[in-house]
C-alpha positions in Angstrom: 0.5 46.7 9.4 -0.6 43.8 11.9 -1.8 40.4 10.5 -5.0 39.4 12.5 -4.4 35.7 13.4 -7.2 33.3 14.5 -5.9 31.1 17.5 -7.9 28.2 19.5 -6.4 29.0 23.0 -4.4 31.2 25.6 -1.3 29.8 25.5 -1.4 30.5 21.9 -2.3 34.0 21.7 0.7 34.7 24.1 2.9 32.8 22.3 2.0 34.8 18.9 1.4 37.7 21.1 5.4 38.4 21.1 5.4 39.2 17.5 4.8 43.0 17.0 3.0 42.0 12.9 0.8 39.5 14.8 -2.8 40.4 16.3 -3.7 37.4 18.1 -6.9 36.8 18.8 -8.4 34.2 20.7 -11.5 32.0 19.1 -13.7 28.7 20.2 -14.2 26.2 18.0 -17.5 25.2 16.9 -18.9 28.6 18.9 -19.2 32.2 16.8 -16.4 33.9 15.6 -15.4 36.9 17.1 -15.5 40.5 14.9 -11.9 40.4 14.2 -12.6 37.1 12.0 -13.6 39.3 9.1 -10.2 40.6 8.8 -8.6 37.8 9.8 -5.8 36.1 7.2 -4.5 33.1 9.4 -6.6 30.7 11.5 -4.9 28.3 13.6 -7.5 25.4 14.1 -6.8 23.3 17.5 -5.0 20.0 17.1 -7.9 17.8 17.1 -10.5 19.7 14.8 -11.6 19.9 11.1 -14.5 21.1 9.2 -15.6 23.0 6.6 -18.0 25.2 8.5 -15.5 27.9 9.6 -14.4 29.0 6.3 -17.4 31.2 4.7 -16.9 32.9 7.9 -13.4 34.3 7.5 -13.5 36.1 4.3 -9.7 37.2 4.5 -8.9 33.6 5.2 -5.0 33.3 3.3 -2.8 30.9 5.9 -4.2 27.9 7.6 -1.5 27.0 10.1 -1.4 23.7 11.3 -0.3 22.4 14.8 0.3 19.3 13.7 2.8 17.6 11.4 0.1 15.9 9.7 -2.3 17.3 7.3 -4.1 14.2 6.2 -7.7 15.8 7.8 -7.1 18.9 5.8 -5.8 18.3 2.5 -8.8 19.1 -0.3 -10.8 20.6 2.4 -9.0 24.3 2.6 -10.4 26.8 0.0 -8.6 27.3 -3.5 -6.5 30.1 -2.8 -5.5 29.2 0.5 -2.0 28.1 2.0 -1.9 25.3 4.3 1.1 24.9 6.4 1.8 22.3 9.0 3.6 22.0 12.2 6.9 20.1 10.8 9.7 19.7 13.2 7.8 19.9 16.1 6.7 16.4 16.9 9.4 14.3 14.8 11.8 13.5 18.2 9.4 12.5 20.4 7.8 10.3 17.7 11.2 9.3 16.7 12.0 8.4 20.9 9.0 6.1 20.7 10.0 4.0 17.8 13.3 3.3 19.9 11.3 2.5 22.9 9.5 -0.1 21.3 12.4 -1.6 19.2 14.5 -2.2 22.4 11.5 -3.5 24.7 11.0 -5.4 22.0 14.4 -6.7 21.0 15.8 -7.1 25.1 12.6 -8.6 25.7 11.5 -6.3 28.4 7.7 -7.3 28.4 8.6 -11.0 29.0 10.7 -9.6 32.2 6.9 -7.1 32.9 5.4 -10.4 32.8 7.7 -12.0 35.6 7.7 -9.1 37.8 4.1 -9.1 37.8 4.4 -12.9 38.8 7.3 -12.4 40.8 9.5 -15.1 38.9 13.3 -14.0 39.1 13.9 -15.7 35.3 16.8 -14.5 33.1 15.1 -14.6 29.6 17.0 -14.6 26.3 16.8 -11.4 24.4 18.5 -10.1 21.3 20.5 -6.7 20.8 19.8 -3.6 19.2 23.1 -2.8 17.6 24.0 -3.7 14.9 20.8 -4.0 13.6 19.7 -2.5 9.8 16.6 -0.6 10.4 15.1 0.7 6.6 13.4 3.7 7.6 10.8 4.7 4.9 10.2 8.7 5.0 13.2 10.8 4.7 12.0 13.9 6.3 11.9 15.5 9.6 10.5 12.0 11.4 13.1 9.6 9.4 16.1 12.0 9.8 15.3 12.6 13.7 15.1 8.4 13.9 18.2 8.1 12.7 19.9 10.7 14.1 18.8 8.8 17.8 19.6 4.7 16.5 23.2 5.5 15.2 24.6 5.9 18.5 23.0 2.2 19.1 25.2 1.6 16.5 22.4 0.9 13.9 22.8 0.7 10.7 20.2 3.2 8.9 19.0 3.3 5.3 16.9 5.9 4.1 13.9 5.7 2.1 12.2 9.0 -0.1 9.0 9.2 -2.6 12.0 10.1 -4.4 16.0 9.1 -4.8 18.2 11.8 -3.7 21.8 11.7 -2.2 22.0 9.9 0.4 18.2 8.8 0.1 16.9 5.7 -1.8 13.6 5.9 -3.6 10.7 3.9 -3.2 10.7 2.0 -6.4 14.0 0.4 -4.9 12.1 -1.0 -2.0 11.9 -4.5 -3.4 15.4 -4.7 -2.9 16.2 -3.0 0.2 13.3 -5.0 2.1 15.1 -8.0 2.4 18.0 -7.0 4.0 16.9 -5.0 6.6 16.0 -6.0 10.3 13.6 -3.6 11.1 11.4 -1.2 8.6 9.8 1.5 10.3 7.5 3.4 8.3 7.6 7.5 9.2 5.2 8.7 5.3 2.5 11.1 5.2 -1.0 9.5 3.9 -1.4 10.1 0.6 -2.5 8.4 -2.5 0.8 6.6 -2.7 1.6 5.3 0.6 -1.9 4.5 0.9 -2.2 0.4 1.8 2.0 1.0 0.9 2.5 -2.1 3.1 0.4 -4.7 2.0 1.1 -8.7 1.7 3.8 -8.2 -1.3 5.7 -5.5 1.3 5.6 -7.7 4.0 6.4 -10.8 2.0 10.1 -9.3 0.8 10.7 -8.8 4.6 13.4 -11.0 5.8 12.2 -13.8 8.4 12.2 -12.2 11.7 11.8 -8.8 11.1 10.4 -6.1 12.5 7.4 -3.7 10.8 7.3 -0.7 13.0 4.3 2.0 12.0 4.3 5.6 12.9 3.0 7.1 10.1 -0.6 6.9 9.7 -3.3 3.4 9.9 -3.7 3.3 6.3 -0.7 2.7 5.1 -0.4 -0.8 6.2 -3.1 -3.6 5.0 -4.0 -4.5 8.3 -5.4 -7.9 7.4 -1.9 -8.7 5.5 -0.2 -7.9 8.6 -2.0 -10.3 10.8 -1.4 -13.0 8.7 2.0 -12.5 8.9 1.8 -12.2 12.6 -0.1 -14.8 13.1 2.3 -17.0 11.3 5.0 -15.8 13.4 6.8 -15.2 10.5 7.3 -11.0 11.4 7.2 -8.8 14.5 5.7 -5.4 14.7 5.1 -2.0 17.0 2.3 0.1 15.4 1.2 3.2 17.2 -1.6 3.9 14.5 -3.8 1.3 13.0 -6.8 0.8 10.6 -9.1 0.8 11.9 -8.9 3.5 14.6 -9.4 2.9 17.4 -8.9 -0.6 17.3 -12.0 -2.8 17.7 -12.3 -4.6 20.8 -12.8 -8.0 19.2 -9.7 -7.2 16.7 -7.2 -10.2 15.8 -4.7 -7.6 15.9 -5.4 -7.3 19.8 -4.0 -11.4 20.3 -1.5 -11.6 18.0 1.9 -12.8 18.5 5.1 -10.5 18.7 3.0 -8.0 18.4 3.8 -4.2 20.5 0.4 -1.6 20.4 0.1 2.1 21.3 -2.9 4.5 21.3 -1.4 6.9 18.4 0.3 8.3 21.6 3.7 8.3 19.7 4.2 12.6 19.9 1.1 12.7 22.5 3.9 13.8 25.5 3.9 17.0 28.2 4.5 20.1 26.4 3.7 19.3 23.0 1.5 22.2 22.1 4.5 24.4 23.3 6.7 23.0 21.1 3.8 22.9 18.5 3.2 27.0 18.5 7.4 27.6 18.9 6.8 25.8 15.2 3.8 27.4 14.4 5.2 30.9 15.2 7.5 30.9 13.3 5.4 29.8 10.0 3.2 33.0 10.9 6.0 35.0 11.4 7.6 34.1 7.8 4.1 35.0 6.5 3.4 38.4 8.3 7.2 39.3 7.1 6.0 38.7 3.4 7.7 35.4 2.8 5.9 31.9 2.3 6.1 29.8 5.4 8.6 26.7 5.1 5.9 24.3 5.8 3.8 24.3 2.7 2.1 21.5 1.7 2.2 21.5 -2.3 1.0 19.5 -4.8 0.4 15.8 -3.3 1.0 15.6 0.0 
């Protein structure tokens, strides 16, 4: 027996297609369902969607399968009774590739050398070194592992940070200790209640003088105005590619602020993504049309 499957595009439905227990059928959002929705058990809702609408349409409804690693927009929203699986694994090493592109344009200077190009100034600069630098990396799952797993070559000396202490894994009541020996603190947590404003002028006053604040986890969980006064002090550095608001205001201090490195939430955003995205979301399906719960599950708090 076949397990209808809702999916938000072709490339999806041939990608699902190659399973012989999935029917993959092909929907738009916002427009009506097609007739297979009644029987469906799994939607897959496109990347950038979320509503409530969809549901009391899709009276089968037992899987939503994300294709993202974040389920921030659909946490509370999916019907009791429901399973809600995101896209884990799939977006962690480009996300982790971008918080080493900023921490080495940042560290070797390379928009002071941007700036002399443009001018054309030949001007050796001085710049600092990534290696041997101690980067605190706060979220020990797929992001936080793939992060590390791409600065120890550099050298770099990672510490890892959990909602909870396990081997190898600090918890986050020990972060008043850890913050002021690290270099760099890049923050890689899903938003939830408890990483929610996480970063806020206490966080960011136990970081060492100098240091860097790098943000790819979600807007919220730094205090923005906290962080610009510590910018504007010059007192910390910092790379966010999410902020709070979003998008960032045009008249923003954030926009001016010294030692400061900004991104359009682009960190994952690279050619092929949604590829990678249904590889991952296969699979999920796959473990639920076998009989087995998927391995992305978001229980409890996420």
């Amino acid at each position: 027996m076949t397990v209808t499957v809702l999916v938000p595009d072709d490339d999806g439905v041939a990608i699902l297609s190659e399973n012989p227990l999935v029917n993959a059928v092909r929907y738009e959002w916002g427009a009506e369902l097609p007739p297979e929705a009644s029987k469906a058990e799994v939607l897959v809702p496109d990347m950038d969607s979320a509503g409530d609408a969809i549901w009391r349409d899709l009276p089968n409804l037992r899987l939503v399968q994300l294709l993202t690693a974040s389920a921030d927009d659909w946490v509370g929203r999916v019907p009791d009774g429901v399973l809600l699986s995101t896209c884990r694994g799939a977006h962690g090493g480009s996300t982790a590739e971008w918080a080493v592109g900023v921490l080495l344009a940042m560290y070797r200077n390379l928009d002071g050398y941007a700036s002399a190009q443009r001018e054309r100034r030949w001007e050796p600069l001085p710049s600092d070194t990534l290696q041997g630098q101690h980067v605190l990396i706060v979220g020990a799952g797929d992001l936080g592992r793939q992060l590390r797993r791409r600065l120890e070559p550099f050298d770099v000396r990672c510490t890892m940070v959990g909602m909870s202490a396990r081997e190898g894994v600090h918890g986050v009541e020990e972060l008043p200790e850890l913050l002021p020996h690290h270099d760099v603190v890049v923050m890689m947590v899903p938003l939830t209640s408890r990483t929610r404003g996480m970063v806020d002028a206490e966080f960011l006053s136990l970081m060492r003088d100098g240091a860097v604040l790098v943000n790819a986890a979600q807007g919220p969980v730094v205090v923005t105005d906290s962080l610009v006064a510590e910018l504007a002090g010059g007192r910390l550095r910092a790379a966010l590619d999410v902020t709070d608001p979003e998008p960032l205001p045009a008249g923003h201090p954030l926009w001016s602020a010294p030692g400061f490195v900004l991104t359009p939430h682009v960190a994952g955003a690279v050619r092929g993504v949604r590829r990678r995205a249904y590889v991952v979301a296969a699979a999920e399906i796959a473990r639920y049309a076998g009989g087995e719960l998927p391995g992305n599950l978001v229980r409890g708090e996420y």
